[in-house]
TORNU-853091 format. One record per residue (C-alpha): chain; residue in three letters; x, y, z. Coordinates in steps of 0.2 Angstrom, whole numbers, plus 5000, padded with zeros to 4 digits. Each point is the difference from the previous one (the first is absolute). Example, Ala and Ser with C-alpha at 12.3 -4.5 7.8 and 13.67 -1.06 7.14 Angstrom:
REM residues 2
('A' 'Ala' (5062 4978 5039))
('A' 'Ser' (5006 5017 4997))
//
This chain:
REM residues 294
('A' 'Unk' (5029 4874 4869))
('A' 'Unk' (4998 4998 5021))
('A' 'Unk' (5019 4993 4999))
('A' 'Unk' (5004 5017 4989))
('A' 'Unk' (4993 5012 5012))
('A' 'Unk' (5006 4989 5014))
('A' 'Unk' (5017 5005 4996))
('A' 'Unk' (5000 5019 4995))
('A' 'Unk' (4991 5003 5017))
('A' 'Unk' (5016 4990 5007))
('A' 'Unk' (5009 5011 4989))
('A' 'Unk' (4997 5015 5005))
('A' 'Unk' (4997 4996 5019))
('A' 'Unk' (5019 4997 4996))
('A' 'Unk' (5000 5020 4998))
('A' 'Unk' (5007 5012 5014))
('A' 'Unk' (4984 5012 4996))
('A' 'Unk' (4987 4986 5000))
('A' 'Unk' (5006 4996 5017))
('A' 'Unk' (5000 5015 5007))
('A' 'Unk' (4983 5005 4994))
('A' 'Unk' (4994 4982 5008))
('A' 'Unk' (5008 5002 5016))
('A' 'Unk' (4992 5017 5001))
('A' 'Unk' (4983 4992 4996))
('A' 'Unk' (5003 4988 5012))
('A' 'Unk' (5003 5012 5015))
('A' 'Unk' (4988 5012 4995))
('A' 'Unk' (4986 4988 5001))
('A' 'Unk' (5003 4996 5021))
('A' 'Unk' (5000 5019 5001))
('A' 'Unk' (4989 5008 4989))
('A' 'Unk' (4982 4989 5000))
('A' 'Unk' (5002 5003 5019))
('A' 'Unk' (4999 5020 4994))
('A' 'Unk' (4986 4997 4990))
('A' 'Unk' (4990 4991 5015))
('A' 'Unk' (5002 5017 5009))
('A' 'Unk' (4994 5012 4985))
('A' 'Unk' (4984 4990 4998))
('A' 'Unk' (4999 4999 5020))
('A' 'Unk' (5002 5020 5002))
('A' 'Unk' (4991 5003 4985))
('A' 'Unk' (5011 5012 4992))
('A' 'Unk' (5000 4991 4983))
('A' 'Unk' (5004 5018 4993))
('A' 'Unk' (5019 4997 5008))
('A' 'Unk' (5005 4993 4985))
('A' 'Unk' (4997 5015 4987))
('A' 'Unk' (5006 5013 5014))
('A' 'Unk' (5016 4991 5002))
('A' 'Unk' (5003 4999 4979))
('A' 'Unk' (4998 5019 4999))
('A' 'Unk' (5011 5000 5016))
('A' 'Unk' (5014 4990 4993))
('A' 'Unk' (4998 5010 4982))
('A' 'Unk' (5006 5016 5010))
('A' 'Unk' (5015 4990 5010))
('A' 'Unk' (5003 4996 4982))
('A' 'Unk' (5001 5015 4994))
('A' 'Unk' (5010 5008 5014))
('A' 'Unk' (5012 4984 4998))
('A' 'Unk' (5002 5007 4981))
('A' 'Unk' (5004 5016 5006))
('A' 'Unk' (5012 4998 5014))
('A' 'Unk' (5010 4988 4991))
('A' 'Unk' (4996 4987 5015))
('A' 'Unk' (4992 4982 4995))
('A' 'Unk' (4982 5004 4996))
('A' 'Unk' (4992 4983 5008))
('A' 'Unk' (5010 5005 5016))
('A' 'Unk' (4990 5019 4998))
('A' 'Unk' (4985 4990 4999))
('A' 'Unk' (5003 4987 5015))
('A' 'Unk' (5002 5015 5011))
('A' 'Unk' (4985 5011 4993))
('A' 'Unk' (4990 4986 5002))
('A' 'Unk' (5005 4999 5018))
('A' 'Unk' (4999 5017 5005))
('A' 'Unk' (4983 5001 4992))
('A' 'Unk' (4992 4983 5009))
('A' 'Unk' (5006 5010 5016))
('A' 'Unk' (4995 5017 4994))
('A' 'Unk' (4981 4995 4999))
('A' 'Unk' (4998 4990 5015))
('A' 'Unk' (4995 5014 5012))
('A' 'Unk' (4986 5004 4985))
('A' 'Unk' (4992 4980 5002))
('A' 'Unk' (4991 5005 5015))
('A' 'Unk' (4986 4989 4993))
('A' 'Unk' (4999 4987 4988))
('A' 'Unk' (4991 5010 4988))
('A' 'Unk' (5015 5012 5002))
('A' 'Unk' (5012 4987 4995))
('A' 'Unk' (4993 5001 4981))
('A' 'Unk' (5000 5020 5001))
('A' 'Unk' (5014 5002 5006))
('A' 'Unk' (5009 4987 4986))
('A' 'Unk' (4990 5012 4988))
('A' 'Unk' (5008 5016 5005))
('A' 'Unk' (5015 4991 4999))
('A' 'Unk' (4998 4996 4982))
('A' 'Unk' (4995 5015 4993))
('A' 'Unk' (5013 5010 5012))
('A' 'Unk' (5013 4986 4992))
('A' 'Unk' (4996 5000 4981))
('A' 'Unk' (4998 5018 5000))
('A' 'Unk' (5020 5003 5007))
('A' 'Unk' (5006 4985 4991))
('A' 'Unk' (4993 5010 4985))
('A' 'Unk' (5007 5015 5008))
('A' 'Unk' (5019 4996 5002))
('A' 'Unk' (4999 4993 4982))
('A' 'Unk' (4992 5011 4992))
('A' 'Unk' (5012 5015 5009))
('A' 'Unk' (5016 4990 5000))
('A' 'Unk' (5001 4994 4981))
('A' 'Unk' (5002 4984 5008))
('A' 'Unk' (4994 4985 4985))
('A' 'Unk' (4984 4996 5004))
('A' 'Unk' (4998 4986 4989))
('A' 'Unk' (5015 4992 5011))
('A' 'Unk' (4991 5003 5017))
('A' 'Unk' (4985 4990 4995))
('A' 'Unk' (5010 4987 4990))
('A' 'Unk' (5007 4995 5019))
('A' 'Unk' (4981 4998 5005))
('A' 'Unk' (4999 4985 4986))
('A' 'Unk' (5010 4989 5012))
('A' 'Unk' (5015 4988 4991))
('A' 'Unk' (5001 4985 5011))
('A' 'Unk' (5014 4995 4991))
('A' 'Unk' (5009 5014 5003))
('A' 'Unk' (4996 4998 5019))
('A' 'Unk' (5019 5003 5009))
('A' 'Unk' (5006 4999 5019))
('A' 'Unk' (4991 5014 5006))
('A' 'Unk' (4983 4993 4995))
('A' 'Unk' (5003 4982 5007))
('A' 'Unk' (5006 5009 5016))
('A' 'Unk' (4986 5011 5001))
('A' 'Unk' (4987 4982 4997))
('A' 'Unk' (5011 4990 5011))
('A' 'Unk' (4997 5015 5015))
('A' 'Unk' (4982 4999 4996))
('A' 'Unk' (4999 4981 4999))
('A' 'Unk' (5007 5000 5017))
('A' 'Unk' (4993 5018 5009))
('A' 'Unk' (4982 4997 4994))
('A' 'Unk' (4997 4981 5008))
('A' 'Unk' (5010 5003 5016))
('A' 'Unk' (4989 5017 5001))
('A' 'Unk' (4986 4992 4997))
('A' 'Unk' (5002 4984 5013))
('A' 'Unk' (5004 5009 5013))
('A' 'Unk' (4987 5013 5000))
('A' 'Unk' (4986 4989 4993))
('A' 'Unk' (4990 5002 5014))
('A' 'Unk' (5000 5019 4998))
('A' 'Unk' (4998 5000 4980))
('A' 'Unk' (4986 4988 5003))
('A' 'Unk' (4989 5011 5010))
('A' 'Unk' (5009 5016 4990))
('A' 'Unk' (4995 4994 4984))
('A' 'Unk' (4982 4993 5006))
('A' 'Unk' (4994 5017 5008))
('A' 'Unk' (5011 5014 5003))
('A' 'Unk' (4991 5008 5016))
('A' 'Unk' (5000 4983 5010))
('A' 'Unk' (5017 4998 4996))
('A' 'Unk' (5002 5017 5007))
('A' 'Unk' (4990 4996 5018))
('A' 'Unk' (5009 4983 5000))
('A' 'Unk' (5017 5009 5004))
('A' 'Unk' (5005 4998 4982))
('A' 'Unk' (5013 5013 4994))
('A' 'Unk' (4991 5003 4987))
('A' 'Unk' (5009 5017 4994))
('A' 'Unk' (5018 4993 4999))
('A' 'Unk' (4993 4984 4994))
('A' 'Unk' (4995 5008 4987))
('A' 'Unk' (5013 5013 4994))
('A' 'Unk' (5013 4981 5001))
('A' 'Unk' (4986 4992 4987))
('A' 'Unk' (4999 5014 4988))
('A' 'Unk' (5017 5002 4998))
('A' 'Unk' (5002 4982 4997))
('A' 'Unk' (4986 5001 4988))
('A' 'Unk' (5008 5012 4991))
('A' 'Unk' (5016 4994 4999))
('A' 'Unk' (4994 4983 4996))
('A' 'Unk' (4991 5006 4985))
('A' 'Unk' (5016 5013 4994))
('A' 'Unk' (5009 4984 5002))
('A' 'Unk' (4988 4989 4989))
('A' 'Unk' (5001 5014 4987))
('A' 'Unk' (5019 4992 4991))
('A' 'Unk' (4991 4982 4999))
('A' 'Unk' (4985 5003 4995))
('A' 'Unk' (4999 5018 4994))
('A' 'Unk' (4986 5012 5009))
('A' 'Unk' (4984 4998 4990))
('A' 'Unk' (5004 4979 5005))
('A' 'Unk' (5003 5001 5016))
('A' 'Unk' (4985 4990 5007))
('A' 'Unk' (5008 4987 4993))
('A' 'Unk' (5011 4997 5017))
('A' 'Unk' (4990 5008 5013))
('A' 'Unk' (4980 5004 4996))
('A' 'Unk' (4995 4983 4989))
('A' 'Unk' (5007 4988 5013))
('A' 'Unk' (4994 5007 5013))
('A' 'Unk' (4979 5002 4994))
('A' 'Unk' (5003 4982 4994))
('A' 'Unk' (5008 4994 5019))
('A' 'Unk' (4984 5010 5008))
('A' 'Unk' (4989 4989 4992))
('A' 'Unk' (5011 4985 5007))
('A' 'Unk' (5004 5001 5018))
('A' 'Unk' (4989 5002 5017))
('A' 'Unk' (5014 5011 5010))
('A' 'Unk' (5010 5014 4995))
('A' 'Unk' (5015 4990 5003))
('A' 'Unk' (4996 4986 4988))
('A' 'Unk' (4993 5014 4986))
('A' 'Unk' (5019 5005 5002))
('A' 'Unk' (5007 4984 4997))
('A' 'Unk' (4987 4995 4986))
('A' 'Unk' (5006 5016 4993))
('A' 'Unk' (5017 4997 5002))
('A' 'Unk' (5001 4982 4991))
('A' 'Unk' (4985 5009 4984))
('A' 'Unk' (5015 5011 4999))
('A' 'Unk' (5012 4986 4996))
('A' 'Unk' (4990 4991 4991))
('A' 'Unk' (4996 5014 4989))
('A' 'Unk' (5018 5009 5000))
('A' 'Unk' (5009 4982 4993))
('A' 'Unk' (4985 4994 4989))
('A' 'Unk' (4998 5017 4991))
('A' 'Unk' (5018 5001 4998))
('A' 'Unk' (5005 4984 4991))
('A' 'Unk' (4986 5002 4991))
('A' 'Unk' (5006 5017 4993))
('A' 'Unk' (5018 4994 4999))
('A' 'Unk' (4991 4983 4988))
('A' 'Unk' (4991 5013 4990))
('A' 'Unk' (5012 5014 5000))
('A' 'Unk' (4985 5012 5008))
('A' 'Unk' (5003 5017 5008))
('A' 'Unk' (4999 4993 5019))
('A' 'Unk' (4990 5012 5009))
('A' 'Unk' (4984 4996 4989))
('A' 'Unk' (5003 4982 5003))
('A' 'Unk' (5001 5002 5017))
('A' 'Unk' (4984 5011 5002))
('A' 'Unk' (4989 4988 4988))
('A' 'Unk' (5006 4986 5010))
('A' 'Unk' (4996 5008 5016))
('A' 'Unk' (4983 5004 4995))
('A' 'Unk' (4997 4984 4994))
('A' 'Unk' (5003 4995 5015))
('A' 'Unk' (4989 5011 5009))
('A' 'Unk' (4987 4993 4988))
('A' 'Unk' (5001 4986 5004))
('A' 'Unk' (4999 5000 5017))
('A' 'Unk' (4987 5011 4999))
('A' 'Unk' (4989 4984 4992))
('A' 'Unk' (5000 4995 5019))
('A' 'Unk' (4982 5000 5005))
('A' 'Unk' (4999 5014 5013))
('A' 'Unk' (4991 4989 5016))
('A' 'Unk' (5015 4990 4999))
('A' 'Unk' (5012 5015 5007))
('A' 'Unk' (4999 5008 5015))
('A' 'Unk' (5006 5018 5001))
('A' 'Unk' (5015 5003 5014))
('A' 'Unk' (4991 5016 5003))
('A' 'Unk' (4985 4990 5005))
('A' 'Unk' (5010 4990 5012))
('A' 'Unk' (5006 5014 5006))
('A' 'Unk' (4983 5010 5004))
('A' 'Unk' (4994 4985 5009))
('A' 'Unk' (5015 5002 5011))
('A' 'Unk' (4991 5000 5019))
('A' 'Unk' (5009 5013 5005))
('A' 'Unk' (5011 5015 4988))
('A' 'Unk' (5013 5003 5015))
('A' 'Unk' (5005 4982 4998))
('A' 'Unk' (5003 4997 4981))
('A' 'Unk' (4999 4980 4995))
('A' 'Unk' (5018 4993 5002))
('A' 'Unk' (4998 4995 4982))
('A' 'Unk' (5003 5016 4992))
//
């Protein structure tokens, strides 16, 4: 039986579809967990339904102009991350703005649909996601993110540490804390408008939220929470993948049960045994000089 499924796996890793859906896997887990370690830092766990509704209306007005609908929703996405920055003047004003943007979102995607006789049921089939339909476009939209999100992230780790551990000292510190952020939420949202095509946008934690809370849990610095999250992300992306190409699964549930399990598990880490990077970073002697760690 192990021999059998040994070799339809081999099979149909022998497929140009297959491939592409696991080298898009593979790229998005070095970008994408990275993006989830900065929703849970900022707190705007809410990002994630706003940018569905968002790319439901780029959808829609893909549909209608004749252009490519995941395209449309690339570029609302985008605009919208950059359209609510000025509005997160606080952290609690992160999640309100995200959700005025999903009410404003749902209610024009609904809108142009409803006004344009634009088939509806053909919008929200594109919000499923089909990784094995994923074609060049997706993998160079991941493949940007793989590359954009890391590089970002290292060379401003200092800033994104003291950003993402107290806005208002990040501020006094000489942080720019306004274009910083405006740069993050567009990644954010393109990185989730992107995830949408693999894993479709109800499954989305999949590749950035799940590794992410599970990497928390497992590194002292925000730097090594990023790389713990990077290699969950792998780990997940190729284990839940093979095992819904063995059993001939839907892979975007495979993905998320096997990310949560994950989480789970590593969750069964007694708690006195981890030490938060935000408390190494509060006991930083002085908030002008942030630990060169981070």
């Amino acid at each position: 039986m192990n021999v059998l499924a040994t070799a339809d796996i081999g099979l149909m890793l022998e497929l140009v579809p297959v491939q592409r859906a696991g080298f898009a896997l593979l790229l998005a887990a070095v970008g994408l967990p990275v993006v989830g370690v900065v929703i849970v830092g900022l707190d705007i766990m809410p990002v994630r339904f706003a940018m569905m509704h968002v790319a439901l209306l780029g959808i829609a007005v893909g549909l209608l102009t004749g252009l490519d609908p995941m395209l449309c929703a690339l570029v609302a996405c985008a605009l919208a991350g950059a359209g609510v920055a000025p509005l997160a003047r606080t952290p609690a004003g992160l999640s309100g703005a995200m959700g005025l943007l999903m009410s404003m979102a749902i209610a024009a995607a609904l809108l142009v649909l409803s006004v344009s006789g634009v088939n509806a049921s053909g919008a929200f089939a594109l919000l499923w996601g089909s990784i094995l339909s994923v074609g060049s476009t997706d993998i160079v939209v991941v493949g940007v993110l793989a590359v954009a999100v890391p590089a970002l992230f290292w060379w401003r780790r200092r800033d994104l540490a003291l950003l993402l551990y107290d806005r208002e000292l990040a501020q006094c510190s000489g942080v720019p804390v306004g274009p910083l952020t405006v740069v993050l939420l567009v990644l954010v949202a393109v990185a989730v408008a992107g995830a949408i095509k693999l894993t479709g946008a109800l499954l989305v934690d999949a590749l950035t939220l799940l590794p992410a809370l599970a990497a928390r849990r497992l590194g002292k610095r925000l730097t090594t929470i990023a790389l713990w999250a990077v290699a969950i992300g792998l780990a997940v992306n190729v284990t839940g993948f093979l095992i819904a190409l063995w059993l001939d699964w839907p892979p975007g549930p495979v993905l998320v049960l096997t990310a949560g399990a994950v989480v789970l598990a590593v969750h069964l880490i007694p708690e006195r045994s981890i030490t938060s990077w935000r408390a190494t970073a509060s006991a930083s002697p002085s908030p002008a000089r942030p630990p060169s760690s981070h």
